[in-house]
C-alpha positions as CSV (number, residue, x, y, z in Angstrom):
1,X,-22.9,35.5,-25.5
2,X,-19.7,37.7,-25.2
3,X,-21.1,39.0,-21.8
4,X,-21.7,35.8,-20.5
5,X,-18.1,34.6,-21.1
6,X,-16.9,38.0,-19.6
7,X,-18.6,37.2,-16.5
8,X,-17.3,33.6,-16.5
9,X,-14.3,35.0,-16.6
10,X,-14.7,37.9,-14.1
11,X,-16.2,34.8,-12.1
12,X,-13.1,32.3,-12.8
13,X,-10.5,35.3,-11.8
14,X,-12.3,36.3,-8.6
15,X,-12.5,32.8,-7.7
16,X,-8.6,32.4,-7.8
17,X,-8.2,35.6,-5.7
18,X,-10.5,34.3,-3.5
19,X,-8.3,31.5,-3.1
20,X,-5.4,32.5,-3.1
21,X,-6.5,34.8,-0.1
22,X,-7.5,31.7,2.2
23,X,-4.4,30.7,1.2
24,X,-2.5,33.5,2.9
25,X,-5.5,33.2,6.3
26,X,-4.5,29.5,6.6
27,X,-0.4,30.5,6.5
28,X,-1.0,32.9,8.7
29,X,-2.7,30.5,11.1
30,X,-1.1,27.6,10.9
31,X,1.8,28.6,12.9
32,X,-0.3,29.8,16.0
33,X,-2.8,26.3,15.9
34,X,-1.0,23.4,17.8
35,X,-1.5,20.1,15.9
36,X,-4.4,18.3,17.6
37,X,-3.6,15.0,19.7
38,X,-6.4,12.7,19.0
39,X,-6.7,9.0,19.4
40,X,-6.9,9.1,15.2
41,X,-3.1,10.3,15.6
42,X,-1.8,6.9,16.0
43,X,-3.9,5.5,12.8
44,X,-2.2,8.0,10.8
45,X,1.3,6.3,10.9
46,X,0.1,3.4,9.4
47,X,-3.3,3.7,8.2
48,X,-4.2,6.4,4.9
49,X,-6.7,6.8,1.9
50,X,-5.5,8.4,-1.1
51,X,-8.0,9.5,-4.0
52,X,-6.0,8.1,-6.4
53,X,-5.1,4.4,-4.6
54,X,-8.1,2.0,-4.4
55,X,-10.6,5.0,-5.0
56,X,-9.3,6.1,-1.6
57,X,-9.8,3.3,0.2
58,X,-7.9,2.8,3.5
59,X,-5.0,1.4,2.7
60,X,-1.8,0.5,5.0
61,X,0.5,3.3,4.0
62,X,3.0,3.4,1.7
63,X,1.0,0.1,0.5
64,X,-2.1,-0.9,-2.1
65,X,-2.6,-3.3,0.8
66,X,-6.2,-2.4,2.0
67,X,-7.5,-2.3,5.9
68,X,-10.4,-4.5,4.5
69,X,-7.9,-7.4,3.2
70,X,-6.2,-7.5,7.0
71,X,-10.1,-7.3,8.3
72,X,-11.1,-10.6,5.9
73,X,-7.9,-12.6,7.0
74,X,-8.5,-11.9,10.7
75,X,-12.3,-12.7,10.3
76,X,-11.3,-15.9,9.1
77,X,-9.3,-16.7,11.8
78,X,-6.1,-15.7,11.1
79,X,-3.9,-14.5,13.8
80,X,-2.1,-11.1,13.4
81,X,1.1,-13.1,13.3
82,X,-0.1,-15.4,10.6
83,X,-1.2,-12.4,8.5
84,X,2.2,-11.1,8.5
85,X,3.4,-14.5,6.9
86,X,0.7,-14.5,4.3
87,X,1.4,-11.0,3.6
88,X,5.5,-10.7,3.9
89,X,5.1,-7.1,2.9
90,X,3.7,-6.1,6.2
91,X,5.1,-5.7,9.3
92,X,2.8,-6.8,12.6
93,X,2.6,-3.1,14.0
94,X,0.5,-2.4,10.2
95,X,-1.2,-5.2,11.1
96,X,-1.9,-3.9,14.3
97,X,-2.4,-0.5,13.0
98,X,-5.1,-2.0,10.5
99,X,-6.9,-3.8,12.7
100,X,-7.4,-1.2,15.2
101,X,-8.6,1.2,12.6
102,X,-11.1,-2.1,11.3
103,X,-12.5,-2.1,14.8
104,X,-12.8,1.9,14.8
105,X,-14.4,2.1,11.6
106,X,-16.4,-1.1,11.2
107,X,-19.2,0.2,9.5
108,X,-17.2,1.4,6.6
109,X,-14.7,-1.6,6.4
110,X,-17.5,-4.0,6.2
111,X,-18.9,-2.0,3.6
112,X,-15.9,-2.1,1.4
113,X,-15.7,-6.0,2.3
114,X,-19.2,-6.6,0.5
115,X,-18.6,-4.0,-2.3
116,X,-15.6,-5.7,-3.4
117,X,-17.1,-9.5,-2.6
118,X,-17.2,-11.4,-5.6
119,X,-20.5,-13.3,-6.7
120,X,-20.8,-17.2,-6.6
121,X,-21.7,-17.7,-9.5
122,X,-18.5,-15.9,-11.3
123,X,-16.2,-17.7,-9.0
124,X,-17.7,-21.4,-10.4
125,X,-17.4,-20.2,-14.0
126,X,-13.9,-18.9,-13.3
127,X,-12.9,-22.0,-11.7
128,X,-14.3,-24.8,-14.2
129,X,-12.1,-26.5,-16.9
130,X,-13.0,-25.0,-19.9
131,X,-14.8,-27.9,-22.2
């Protein structure tokens, strides 16, 4: 058993050297790699998932406010103008920026639509006086 931990250790410690080594490749690198201009450039201002906000789903930066909320409102008719008044928070170039990236990314927008759709029947029993 102590030669099996040994190795996990030898194992953990090359591991960090490892990586600490990519480390140094990407520093040396970075400097000679111009940042790419891609039409995904522009969705950055505004647009971002973070692992720990909404499970990483995209959200309008800075904001909990997700793309797929924006995406619901506008499916239902809402103008980008009367988003921004139902959601004072935002300004109409996040609006914009959110439905832009809805229209880009569709598939997974939608998805998080019907993932976080709630069922019939708990909206009724949520809604009736209780007895």
């Amino acid at each position: 058993m102590a030669e099996l931990t040994l190795d996990i250790q030898t194992i953990f410690k090359r591991l960090e050297t490892l990586e600490w080594e990519i480390r140094q490749l990407r520093d040396l690198l970075r400097p000679q790699v111009p940042p790419a201009r891609t039409a995904q450039s522009s969705e950055s201002l505004y647009i971002e998932s973070v692992p720990t906000i909404l499970s990483g789903e995209p959200v309008v930066r800075g904001t909990r406010t997700p793309v797929r909320a924006i995406a619901e409102h506008w499916k239902f008719g809402d103008a980008p103008e009367e988003i921004a008044r139902k959601l004072p928070h935002l300004r109409l170039a996040q609006i914009f920026a959110a439905l832009g990236y809805y229209d880009d990314h569709r598939e997974e927008i939608e998805r998080y639509i019907a993932l976080n759709r709630v069922p019939v029947n708990i909206r009724r029993n949520h809604c009736q006086a209780p007895p």
